[in-house]
Structures are given as structure tokens and as C-alpha cells.
N, CA, C and O of each residue as an XYZ file, in Angstrom:
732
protein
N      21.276     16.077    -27.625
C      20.885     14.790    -27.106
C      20.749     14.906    -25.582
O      21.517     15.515    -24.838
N      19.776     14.302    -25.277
C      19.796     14.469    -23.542
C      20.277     13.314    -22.966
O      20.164     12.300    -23.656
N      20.897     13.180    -21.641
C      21.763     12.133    -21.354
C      21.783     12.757    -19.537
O      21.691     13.752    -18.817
N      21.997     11.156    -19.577
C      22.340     11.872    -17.696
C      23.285     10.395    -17.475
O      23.594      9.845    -18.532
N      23.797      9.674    -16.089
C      24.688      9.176    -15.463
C      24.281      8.680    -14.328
O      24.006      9.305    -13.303
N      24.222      6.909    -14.616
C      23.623      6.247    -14.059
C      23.976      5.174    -13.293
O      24.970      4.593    -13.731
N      23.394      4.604    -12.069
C      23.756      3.296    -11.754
C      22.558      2.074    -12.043
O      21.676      1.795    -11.230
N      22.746      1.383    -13.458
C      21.153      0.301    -13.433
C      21.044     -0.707    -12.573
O      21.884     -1.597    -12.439
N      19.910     -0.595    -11.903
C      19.201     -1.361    -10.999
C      18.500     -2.695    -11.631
O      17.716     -2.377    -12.525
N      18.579     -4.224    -11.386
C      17.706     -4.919    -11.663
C      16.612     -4.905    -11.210
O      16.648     -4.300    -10.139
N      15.605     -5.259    -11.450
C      14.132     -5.607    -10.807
C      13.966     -6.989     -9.986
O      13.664     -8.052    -10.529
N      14.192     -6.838     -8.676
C      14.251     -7.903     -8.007
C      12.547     -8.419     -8.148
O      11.600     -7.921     -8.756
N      12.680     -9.714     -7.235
C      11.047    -10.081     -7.272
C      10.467     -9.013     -6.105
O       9.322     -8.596     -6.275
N      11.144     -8.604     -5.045
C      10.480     -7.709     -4.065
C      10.178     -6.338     -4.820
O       9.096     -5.804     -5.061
N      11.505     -5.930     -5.123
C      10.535     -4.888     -6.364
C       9.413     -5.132     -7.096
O       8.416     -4.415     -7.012
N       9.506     -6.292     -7.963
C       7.808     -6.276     -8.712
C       7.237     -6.111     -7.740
O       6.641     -5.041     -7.613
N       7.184     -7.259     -6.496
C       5.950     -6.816     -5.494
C       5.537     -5.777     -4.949
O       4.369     -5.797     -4.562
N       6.296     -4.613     -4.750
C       5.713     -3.563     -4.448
C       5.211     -2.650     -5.588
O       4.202     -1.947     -5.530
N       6.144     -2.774     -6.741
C       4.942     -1.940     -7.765
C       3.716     -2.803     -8.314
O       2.941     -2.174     -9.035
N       3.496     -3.810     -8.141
C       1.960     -4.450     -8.104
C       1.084     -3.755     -6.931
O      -0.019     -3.216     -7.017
N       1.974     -3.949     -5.742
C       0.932     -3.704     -4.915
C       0.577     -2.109     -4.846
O      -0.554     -1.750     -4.519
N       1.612     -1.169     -5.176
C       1.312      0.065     -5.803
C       0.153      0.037     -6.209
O      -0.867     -0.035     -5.524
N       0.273      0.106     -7.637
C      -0.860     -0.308     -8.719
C      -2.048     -0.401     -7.912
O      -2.721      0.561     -7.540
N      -2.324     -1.930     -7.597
C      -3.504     -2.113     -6.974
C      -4.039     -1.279     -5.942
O      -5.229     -1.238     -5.631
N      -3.142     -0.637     -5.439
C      -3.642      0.263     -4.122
C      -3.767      1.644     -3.696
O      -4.721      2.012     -3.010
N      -2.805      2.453     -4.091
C      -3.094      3.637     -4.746
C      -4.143      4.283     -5.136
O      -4.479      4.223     -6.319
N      -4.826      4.992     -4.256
C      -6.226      5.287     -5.074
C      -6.060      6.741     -5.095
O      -5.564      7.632     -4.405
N      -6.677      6.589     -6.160
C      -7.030      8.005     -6.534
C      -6.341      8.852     -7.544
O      -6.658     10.003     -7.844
N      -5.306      8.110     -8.063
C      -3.872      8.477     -8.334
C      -3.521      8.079     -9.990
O      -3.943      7.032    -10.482
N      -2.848      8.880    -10.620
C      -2.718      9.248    -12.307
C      -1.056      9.189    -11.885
O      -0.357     10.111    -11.465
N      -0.610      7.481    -12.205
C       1.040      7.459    -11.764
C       1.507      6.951    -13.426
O       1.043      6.158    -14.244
N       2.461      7.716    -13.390
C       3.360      6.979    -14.480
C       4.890      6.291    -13.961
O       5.951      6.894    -13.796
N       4.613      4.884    -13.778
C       5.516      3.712    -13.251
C       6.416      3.624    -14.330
O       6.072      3.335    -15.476
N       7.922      3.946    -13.861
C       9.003      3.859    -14.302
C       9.111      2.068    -14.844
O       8.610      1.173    -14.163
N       9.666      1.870    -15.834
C       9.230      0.300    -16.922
C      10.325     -0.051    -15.769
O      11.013      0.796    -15.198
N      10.365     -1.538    -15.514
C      11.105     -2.519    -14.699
C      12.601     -2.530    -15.473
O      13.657     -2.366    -14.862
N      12.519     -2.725    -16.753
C      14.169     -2.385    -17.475
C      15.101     -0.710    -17.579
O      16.057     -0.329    -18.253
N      14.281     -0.102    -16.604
C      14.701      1.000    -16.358
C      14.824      1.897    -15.374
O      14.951      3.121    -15.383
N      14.762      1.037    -14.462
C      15.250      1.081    -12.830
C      16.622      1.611    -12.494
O      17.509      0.774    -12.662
N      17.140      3.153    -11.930
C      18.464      2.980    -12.204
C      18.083      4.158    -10.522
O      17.117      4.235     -9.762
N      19.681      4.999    -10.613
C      19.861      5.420     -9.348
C      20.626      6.597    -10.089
O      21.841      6.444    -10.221
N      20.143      7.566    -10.506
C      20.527      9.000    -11.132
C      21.960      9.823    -10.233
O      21.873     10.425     -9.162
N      23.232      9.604    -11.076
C      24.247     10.187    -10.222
C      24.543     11.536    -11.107
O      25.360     12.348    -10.673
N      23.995     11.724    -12.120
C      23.960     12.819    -12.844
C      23.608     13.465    -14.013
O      24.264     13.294    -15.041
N      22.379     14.387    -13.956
C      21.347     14.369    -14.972
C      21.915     15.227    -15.958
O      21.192     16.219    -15.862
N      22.791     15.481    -16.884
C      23.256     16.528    -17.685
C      22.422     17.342    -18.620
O      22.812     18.341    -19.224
N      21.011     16.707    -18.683
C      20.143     17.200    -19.877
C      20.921     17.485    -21.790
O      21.453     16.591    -22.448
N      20.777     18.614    -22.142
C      21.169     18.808    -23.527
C      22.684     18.466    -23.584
O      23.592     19.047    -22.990
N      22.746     17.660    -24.217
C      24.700     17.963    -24.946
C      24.709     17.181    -25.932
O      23.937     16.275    -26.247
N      25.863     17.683    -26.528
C      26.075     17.828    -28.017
C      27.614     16.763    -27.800
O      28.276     16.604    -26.774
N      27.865     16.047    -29.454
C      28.347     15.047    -29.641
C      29.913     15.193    -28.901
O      30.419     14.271    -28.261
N      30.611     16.617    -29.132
C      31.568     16.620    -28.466
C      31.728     16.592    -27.123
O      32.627     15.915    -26.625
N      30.989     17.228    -26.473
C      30.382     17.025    -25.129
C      30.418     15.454    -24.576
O      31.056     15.081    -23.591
N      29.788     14.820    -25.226
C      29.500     13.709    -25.004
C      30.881     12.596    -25.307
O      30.856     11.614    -24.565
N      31.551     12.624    -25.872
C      32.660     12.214    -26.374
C      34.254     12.834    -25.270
O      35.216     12.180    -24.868
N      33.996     13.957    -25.135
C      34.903     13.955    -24.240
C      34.182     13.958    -22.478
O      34.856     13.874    -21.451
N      33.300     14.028    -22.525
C      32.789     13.138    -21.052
C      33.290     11.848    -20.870
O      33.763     11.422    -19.817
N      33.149     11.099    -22.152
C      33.398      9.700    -22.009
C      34.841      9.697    -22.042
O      34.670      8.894    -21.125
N      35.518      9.748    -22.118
C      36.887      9.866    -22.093
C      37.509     10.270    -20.961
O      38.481      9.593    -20.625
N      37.109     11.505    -20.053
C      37.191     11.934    -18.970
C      36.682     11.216    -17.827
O      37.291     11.273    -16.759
N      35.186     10.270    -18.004
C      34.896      8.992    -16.752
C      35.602      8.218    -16.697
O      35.501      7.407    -15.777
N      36.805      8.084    -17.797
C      37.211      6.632    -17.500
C      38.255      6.723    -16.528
O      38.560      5.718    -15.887
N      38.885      7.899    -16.331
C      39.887      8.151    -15.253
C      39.497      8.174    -13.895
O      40.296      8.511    -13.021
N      37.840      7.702    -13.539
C      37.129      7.948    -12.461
C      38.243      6.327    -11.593
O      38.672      5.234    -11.963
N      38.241      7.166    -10.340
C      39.744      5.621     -9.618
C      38.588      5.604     -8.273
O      38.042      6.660     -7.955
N      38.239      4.121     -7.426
C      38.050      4.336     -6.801
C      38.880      3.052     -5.954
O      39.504      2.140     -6.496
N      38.662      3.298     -4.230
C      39.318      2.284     -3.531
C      38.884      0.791     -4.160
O      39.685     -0.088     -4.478
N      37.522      0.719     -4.255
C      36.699     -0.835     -4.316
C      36.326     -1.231     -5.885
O      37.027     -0.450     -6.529
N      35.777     -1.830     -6.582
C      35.707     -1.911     -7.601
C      34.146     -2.512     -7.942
O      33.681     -2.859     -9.028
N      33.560     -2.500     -6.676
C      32.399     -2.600     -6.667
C      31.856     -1.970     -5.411
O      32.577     -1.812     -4.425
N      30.202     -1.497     -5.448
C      29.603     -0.609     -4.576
C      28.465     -1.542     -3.977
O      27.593     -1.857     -4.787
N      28.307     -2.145     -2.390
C      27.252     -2.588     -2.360
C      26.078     -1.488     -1.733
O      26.358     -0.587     -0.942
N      24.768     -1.759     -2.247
C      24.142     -1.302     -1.954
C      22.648     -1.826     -1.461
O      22.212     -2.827     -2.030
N      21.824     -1.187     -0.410
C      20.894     -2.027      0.205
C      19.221     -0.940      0.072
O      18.654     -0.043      0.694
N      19.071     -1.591     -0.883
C      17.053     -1.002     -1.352
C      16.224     -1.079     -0.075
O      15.645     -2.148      0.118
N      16.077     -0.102      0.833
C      14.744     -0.544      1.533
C      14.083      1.023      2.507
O      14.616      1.779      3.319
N      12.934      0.961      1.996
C      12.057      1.876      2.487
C      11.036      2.607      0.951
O      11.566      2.816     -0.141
N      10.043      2.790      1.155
C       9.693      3.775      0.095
C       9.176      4.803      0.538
O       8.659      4.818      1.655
N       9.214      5.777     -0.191
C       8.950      7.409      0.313
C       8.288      8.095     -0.662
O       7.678      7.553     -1.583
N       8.390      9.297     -0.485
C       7.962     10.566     -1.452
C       8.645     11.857     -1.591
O       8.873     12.642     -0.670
N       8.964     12.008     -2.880
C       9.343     13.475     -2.946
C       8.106     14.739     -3.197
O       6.909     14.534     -3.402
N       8.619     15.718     -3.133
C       7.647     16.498     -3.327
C       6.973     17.265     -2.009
O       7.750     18.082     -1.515
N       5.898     17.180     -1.454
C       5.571     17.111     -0.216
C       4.546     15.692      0.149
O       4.048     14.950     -0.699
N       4.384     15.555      1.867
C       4.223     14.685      1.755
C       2.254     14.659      1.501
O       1.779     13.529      1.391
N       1.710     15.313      1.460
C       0.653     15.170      1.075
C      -0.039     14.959     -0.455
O      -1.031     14.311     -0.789
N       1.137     15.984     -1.439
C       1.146     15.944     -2.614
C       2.332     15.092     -3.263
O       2.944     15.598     -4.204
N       2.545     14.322     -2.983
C       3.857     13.797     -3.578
C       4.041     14.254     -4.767
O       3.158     14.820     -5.411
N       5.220     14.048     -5.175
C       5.745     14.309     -6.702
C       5.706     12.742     -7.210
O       4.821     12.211     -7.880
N       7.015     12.107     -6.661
C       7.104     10.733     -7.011
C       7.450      9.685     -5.727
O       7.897     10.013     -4.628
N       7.136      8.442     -6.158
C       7.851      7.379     -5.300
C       9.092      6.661     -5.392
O       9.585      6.295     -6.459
N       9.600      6.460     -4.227
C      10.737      5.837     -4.971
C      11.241      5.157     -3.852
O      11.009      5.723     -2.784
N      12.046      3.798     -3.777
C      12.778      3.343     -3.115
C      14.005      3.980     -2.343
O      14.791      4.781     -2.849
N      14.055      3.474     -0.952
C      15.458      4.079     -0.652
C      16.578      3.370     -0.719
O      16.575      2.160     -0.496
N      17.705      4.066     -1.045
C      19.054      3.548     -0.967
C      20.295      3.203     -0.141
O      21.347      3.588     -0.651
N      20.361      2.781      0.626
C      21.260      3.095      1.643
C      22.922      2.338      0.899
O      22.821      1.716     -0.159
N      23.784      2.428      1.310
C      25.098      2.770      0.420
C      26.027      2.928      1.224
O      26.047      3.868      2.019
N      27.227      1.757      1.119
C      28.518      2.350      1.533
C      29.277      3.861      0.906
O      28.978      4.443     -0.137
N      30.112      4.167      1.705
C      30.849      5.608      0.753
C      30.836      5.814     -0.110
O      30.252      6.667     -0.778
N      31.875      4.626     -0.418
C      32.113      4.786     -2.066
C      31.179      4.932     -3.396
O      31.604      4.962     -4.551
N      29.806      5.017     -2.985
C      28.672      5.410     -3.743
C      28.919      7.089     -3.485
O      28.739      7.806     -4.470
N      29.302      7.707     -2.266
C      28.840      9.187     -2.229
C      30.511      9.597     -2.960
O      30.694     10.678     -3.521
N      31.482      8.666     -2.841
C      32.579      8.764     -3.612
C      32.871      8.589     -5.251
O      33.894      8.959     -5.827
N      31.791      7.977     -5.816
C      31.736      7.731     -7.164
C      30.994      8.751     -7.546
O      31.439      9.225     -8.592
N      29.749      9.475     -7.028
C      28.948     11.040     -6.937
C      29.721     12.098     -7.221
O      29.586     12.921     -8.127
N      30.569     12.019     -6.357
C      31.152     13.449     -6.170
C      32.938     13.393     -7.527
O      33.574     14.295     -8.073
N      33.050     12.165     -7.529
C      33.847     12.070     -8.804
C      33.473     12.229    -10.359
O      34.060     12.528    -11.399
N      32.237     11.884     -9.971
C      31.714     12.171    -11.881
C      31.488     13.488    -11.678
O      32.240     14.195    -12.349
N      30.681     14.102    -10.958
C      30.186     15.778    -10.833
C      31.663     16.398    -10.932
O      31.899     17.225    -11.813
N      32.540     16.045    -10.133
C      33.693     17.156    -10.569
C      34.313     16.915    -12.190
O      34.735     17.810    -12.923
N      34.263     15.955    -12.399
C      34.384     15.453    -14.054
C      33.654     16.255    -14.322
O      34.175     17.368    -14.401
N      32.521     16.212    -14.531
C      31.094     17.025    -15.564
C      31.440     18.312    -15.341
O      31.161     19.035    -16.298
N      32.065     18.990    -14.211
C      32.269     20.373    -13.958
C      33.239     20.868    -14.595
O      33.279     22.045    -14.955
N      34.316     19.841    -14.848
C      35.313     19.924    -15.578
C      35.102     20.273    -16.970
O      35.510     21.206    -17.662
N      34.443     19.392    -17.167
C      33.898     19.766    -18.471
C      32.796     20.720    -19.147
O      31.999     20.536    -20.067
N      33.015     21.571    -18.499
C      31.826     22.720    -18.221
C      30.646     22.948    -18.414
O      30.059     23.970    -18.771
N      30.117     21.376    -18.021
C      28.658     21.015    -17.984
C      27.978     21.781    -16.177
O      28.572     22.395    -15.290
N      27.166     21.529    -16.259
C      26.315     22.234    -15.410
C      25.743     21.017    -14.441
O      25.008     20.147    -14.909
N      26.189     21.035    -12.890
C      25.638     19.987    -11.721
C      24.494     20.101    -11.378
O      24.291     21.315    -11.382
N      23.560     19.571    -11.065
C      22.681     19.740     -9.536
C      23.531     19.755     -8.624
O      24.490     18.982     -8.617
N      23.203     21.066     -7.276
C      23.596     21.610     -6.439
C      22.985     20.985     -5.434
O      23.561     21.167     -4.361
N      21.755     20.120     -5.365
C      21.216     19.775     -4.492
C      22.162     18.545     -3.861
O      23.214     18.063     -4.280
N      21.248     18.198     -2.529
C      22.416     17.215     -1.884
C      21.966     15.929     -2.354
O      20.768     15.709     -2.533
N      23.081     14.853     -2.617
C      22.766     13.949     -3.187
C      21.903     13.050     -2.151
O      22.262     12.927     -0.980
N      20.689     12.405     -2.689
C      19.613     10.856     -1.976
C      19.393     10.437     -2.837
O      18.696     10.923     -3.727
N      20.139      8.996     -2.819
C      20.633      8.423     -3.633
C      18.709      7.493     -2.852
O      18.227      7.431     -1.721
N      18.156      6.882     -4.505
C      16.841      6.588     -4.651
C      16.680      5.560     -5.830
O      17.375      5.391     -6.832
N      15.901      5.126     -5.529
C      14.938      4.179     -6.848
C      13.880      4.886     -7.385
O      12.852      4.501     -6.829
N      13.626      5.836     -8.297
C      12.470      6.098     -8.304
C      11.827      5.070     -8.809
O      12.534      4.281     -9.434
N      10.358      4.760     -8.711
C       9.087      3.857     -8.586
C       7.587      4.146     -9.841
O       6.725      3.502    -10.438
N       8.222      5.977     -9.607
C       7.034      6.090    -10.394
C       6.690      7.894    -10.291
O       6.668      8.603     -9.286
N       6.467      8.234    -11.633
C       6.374     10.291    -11.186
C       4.687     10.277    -10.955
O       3.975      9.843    -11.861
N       4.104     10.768     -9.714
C       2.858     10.999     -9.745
C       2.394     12.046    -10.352
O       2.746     13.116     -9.854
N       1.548     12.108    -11.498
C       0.958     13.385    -12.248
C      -0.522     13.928    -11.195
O      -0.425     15.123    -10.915
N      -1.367     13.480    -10.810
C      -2.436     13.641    -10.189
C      -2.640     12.414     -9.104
O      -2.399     11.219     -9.275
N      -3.221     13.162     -7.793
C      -3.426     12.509     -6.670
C      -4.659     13.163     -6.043
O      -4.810     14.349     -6.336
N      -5.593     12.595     -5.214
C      -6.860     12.675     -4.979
C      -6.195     13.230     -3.435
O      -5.199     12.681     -2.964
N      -6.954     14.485     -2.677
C      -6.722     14.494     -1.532
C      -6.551     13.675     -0.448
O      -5.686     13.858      0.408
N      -7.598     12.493     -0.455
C      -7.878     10.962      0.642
C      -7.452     10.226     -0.223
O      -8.180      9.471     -0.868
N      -5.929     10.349     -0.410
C      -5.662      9.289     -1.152
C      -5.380      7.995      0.332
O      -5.985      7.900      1.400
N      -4.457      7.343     -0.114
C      -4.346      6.475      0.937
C      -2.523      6.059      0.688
O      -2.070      4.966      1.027
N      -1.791      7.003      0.138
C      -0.087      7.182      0.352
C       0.433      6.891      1.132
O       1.386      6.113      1.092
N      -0.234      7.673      2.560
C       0.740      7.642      3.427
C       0.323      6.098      4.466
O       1.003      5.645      5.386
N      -0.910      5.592      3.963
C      -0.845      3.845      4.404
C       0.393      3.093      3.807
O       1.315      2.612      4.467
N       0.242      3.071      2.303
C       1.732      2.694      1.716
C       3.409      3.107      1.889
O       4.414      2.415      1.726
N       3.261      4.388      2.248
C       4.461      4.642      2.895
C       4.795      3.694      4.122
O       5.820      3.041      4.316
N       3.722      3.789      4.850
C       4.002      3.149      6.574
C       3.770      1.628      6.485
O       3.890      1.021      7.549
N       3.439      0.870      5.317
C       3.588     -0.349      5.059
C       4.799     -0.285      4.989
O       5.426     -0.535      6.019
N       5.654      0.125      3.565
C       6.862     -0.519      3.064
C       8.307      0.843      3.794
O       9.367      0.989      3.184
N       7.981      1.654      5.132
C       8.751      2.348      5.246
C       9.965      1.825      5.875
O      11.005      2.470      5.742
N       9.958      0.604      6.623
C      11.209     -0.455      7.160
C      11.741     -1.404      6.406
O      12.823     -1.897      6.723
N      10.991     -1.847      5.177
C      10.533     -2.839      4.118
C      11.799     -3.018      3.350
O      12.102     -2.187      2.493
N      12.874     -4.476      3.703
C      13.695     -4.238      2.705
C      13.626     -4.845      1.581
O      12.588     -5.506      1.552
N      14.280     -4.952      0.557
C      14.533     -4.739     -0.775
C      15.283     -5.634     -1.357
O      15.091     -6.009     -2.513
N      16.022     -5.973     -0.758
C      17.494     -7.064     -0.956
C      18.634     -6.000     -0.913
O      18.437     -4.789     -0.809
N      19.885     -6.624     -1.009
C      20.952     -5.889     -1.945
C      21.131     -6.177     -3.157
O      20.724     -7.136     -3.813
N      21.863     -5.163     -3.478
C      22.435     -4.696     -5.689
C      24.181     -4.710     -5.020
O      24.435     -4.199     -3.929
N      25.038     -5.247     -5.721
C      26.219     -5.131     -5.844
C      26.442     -4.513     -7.017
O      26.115     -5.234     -7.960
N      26.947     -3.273     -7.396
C      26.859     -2.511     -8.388
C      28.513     -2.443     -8.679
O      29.371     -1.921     -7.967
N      28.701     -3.249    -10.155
C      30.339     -3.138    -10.591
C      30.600     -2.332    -11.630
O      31.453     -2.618    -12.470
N      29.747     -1.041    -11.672
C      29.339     -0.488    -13.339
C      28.817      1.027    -13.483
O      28.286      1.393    -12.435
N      28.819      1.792    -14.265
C      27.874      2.845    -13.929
C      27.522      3.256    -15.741
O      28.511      3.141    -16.464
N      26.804      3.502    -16.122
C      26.470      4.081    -17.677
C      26.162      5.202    -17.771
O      25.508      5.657    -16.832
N      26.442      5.973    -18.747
C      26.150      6.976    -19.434
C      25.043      6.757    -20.486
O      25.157      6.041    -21.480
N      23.997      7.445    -20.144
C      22.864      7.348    -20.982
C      22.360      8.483    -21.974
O      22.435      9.683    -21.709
N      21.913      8.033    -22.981
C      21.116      9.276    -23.486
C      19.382      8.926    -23.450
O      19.004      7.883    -23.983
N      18.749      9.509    -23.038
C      17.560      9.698    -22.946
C      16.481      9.858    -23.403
O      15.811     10.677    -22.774
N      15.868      9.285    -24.503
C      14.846      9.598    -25.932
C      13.242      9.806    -25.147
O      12.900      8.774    -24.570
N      12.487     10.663    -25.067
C      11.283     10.789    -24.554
C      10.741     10.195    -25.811
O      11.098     10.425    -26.966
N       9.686      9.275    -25.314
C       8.447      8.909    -26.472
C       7.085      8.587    -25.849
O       6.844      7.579    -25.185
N       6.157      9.645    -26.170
C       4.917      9.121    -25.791
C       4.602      7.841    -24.677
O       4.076      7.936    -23.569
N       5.047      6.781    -25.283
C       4.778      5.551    -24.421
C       5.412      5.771    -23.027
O       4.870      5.126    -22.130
N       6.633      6.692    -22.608
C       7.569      6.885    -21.645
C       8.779      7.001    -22.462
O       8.821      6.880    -23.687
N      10.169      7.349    -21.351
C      11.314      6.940    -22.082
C      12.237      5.904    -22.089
O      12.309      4.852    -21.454
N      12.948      6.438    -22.968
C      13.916      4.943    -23.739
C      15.174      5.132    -23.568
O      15.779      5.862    -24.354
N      15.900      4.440    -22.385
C      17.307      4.864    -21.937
C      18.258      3.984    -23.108
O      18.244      2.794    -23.422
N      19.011      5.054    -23.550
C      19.883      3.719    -24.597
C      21.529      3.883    -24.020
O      22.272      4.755    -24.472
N      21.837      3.177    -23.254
C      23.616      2.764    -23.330
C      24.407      3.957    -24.405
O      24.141      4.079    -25.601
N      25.408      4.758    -23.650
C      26.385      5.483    -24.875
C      27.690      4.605    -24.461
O      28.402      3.945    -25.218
N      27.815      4.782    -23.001
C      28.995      3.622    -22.464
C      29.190      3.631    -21.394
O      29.062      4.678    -20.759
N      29.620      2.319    -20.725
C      29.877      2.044    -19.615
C      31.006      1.916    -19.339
O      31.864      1.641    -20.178
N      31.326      2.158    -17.623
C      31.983      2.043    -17.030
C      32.311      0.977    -16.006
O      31.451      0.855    -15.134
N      33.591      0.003    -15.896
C      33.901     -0.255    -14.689
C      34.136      0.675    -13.351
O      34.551      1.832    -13.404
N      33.869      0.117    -12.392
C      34.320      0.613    -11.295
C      35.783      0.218    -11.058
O      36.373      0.610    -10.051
């Protein structure tokens, strides 16, 4: 089963507005837009695991302790991964008290514990927006970047984090709840 470790994001109204105005503006561009009920902030992608795996993960997050019991967090800027001419994807930025890079580094040593396998990379903590498959050289990206690059977002007060498993289907995928966590 594939599964990764999440914080879900609602879809504010400023969010719709920028993936409309995406959409409409974007030229040139073959995007597949992440669905609005599946907006989240990836704290750890585990890929394949198997039921025991998964069962004693869950058992092992729940001992996750932190100072606060909620994380606020503030959406604003959009960017690109990838490079910046070719992007990969878009995505919102995150900006975050500690205890977000403190709830990170507590599940990863969990998952390590459990002799699952981390990303090594450094955590940027993101919204993705959307994975770009094809982009036209003159596209017009980096206008949209420099529109919404100060552009905030609102805040998310985040009291929660889920464990997901991950079903790919044609249409996109289908995050389904295994269990959540308080903070």
C-alpha cells in the first residue's frame, strides 16, 4: 500500500482564486491541478508498506509530544520546483512556526525507527498547486510567479496530522485517512 504523512490543508477562497487564475493563464502548459479536497503539506512520503508496517507506525505516532498542540501556519507566495524555466510543479509557500520543523523531524525519526526509509532532502514545507507535465518555452510562469510571489494566503491553524494511503487512479489520486493524529 502506498502511504505518506500529512498535514490537510483547506481550500481557502484565496486559494480557489489563484488556481482559477492559474488555469486561465498559464499558457502553453499540460498541468495536472492537485483536486481542492486534497491540499495537504507532505511531512513524509513512505511509498510501499505493508500492513504491519503500517500498524506499528500508527502506534509509534501517537507518542509524537510536542510543546503546543496546535501549529500555526501562514500560505503565501507561489513558486516552482524543478528549475525555474522548466518547472516541475507549483505550489504555495509555507511559512511556519518551529514546531512544524519540530513535528518533521519527530515523525522522520519515528519512520526511521521503524526501518522505513526518509527523504534526506531538507525539509520546504509547501502547498503543492499542481505537477506540470509539459510547458511551452514562452510560457508566461514567471509573470505568475511575480504576481502572487508576496501574495498572501491567509493562515491554517493546524491541530492534526494524518497518515494516508495513497490509491493512484487515472482520474488522479485518492488520499484515504488510515489515522489521525492530535497534536
Amino acid at each position: 500500500m502506498r502511504t505518506f504523512i500529512a498535514l490537510h490543508i483547506p481550500c481557502s477562497t484565496e486559494l480557489n482564486n489563484v488556481f482559477s487564475d492559474l488555469r486561465q493563464n498559464l499558457k502553453g502548459a499540460e498541468v495536472k491541478y492537485v483536486e481542492s479536497d486534497n491540499l495537504h503539506i507532505t511531512l513524509s512520503f513512505l511509498g510501499e508498506t505493508n500492513a504491519k508496517q503500517i500498524s506499528d507506525l500508527c502506534l509509534a505516532l501517537q507518542n509524537i509530544q510536542l510543546p503546543k498542540h496546535s501549529i500555526d501556519l501562514q500560505l503565501q507566495g507561489v513558486g516552482s520546483f524543478k528549475n525555474e524555466s522548466v518547472p516541475g510543479n507549483i505550489w504555495v509557500g509555507v511559512k511556519a512556526e518551529d514546531s512544524l520543523q519540530e513535528l518533521f523531524r519527530g515523525i522522520n525519526d519515528i519512520v526511521l525507527l521503524q526501518g522505513l526509509v526518509v527523504d534526506n532532502r531538507k525539509f520546504l514545507p509547501h502547498l503543492t498547486l499542481g505537477r506540470i507535465k509539459k510547458i511551452l518555452i514562452n510560457n508566461n510562469i514567471e509573470e505568475l510567479r511575480a504576481k502572487y510571489r508576496q501574495a498572501s494566503f491567509g493562515k491554517v491553524q493546524i491541530t492534526e496530522f494524518t497518515y494516508y494511503q495513497s490509491i493512484l487512479t487515472p482520474q488522479g489520486p485518492v488520499y484515504k485517512p488510515i489515522q489521525r493524529f492530535s497534536l
